[in-house]
C-alpha positions, -999 to +999 in steps of 0.1 A: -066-100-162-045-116-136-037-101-106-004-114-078-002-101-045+033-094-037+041-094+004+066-073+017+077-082+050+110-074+067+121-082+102+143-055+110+118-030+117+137-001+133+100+007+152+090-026+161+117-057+154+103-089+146+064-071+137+056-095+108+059-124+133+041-107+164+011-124+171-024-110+164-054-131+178-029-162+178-020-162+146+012-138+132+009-109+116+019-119+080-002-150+080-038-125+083-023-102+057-017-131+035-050-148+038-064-114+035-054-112-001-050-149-010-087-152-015-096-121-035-064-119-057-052-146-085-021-153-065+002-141-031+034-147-025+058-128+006+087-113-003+112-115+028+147-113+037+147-136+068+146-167+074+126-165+102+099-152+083+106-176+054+105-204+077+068-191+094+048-186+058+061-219+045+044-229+078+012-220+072+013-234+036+020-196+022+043-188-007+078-173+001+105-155-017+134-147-003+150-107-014+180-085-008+182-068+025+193-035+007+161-024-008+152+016-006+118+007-009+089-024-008+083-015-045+119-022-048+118-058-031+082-060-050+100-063-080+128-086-074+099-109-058+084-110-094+113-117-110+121-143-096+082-157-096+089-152-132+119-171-131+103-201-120+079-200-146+051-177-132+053-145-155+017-147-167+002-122-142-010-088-156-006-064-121+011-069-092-006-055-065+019-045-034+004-048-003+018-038+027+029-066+055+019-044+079-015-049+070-039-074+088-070-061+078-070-053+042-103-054+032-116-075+000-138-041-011-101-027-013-084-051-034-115-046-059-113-007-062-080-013-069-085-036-096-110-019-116-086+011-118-069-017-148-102-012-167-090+020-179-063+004-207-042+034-200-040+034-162-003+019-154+000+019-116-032+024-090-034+033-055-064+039-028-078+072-012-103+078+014-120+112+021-113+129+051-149+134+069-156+169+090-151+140+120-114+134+112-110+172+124-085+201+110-051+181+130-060+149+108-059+169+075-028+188+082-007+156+098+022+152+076+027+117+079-008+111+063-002+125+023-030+139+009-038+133-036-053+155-057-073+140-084-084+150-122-120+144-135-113+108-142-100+101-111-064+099-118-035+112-093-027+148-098-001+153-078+007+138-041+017+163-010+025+163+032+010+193+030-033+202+027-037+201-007-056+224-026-053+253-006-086+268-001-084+305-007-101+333+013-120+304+037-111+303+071-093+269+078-114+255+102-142+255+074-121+239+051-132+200+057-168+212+055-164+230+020-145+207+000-140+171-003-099+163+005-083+130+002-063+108+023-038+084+008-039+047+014-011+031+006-020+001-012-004+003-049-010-020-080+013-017-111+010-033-144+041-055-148+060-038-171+053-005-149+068-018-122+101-029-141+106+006-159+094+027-122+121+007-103+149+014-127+141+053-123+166+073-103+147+092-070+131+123-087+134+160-070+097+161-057+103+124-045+133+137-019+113+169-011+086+151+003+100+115+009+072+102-016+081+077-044+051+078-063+057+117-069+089+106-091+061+081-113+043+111-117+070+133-129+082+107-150+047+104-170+029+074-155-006+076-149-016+066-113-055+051-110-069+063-080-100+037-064-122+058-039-129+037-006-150+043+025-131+024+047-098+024+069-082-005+081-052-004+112-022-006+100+009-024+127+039+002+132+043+001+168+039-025+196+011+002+206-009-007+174-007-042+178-024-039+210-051-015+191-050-042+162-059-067+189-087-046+201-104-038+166-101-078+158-123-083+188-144-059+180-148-066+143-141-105+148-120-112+121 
């Protein structure tokens, strides 16, 4: 199988303008996510709509595309991106793997458990967990902004939730990390190509505005999501304030 990256990266960050471009160990952002992936995946291209941006990849010898500035979503500007890679003449990849922009430190080990989610023939779209360890502590679990999955015996997607999902009943709640094994989502997602046409053509889905999750309306719609187990957590880039942690884990980890 063949496997393209596809890069979202805008500049109008409402958090932190200009982030794919800040610099991070004296090279920007979007240039370490790229080479990240470039290595470890058939092919990576950035999907942008700035020039600015456009103008810094084609820089450093990356691939660029440029994209509407009205997208809802990165899946949404994921898939213009590949159509128009197809366009010119590069349709031939199996899974497009979306990786965040945001992302400097994407691991290799992460990209792989990703990819051998497509050795199931019926997986159509795969995504990343990690298990929350007793050392993440009760306020990690419960932190809405960090969506915990629930997954069936063959490690497929259940169901996605903000809230603590399964809820563990008659154990106190502070024992709840040390008697059952939860997951945290990482969202890195992979979709075979024709997935990734038909999930981006679906309207938003009830569960999808309840909890502000898109991959809850691929569920309800019948896809199967492939869930790849990791044991490690890489800093994502939101804030100026994590750029200066980012700066501190590349010294530490000497990327």
């Amino acid at each position: 199988m063949k496997y393209i990256a596809i890069i979202p990266a805008r500049y109008a960050s409402t958090r932190f303008p200009g982030k794919p471009l800040a610099m991070l160990g004296g090279k920007p952002v979007i240039r370490r996510v790229y080479e990240q992936v470039a290595g470890v995946l058939d092919e990576a291209v950035v999907a942008t709509d700035d020039e600015r941006i456009r103008a810094a990849v084609e820089a450093f010898g990356g691939k660029v595309v440029m994209t509407s500035p009205d997208h809802r979503s990165g899946t949404d500007r994921c898939r213009e991106a590949y159509d128009k890679v197809c366009a010119a003449g590069g349709c031939d990849y199996d899974v497009v793997v979306n990786v965040q922009g945001d992302e400097p430190f994407i691991r290799p080990e992460q990209l792989e458990a990703v990819k051998r989610c497509f050795d199931d023939p019926a997986t159509d779209i795969a995504t990343l967990v990690k298990p929350f360890t007793e050392a993440d502590g009760l306020a990690a679990l419960e932190n809405p902004n960090s969506p915990k999955v629930v997954l069936d015996a063959r490690s497929r997607a259940l169901c996605f939730s903000r809230s603590v999902i399964p809820y563990l009943r008659g154990i106190p709640r502070e024992e709840w990390l040390a008697r059952h094994t939860f997951y945290k989502h990482i969202g890195l997602y992979a979709f075979r190509a024709e997935a990734l046409r038909a999930v981006t053509a679906l309207p938003p889905s009830s569960l999808e505005v309840a909890e502000s999750l898109e991959q809850l309306r691929w569920l309800e719609n019948g896809y199967r999501i492939g869930v790849g187990i990791c044991d490690v957590e890489t800093v994502g880039i939101d804030t100026p304030e994590d750029l200066e942690r980012a700066e501190a884990f590349l010294r530490m980890r000497n990327f």
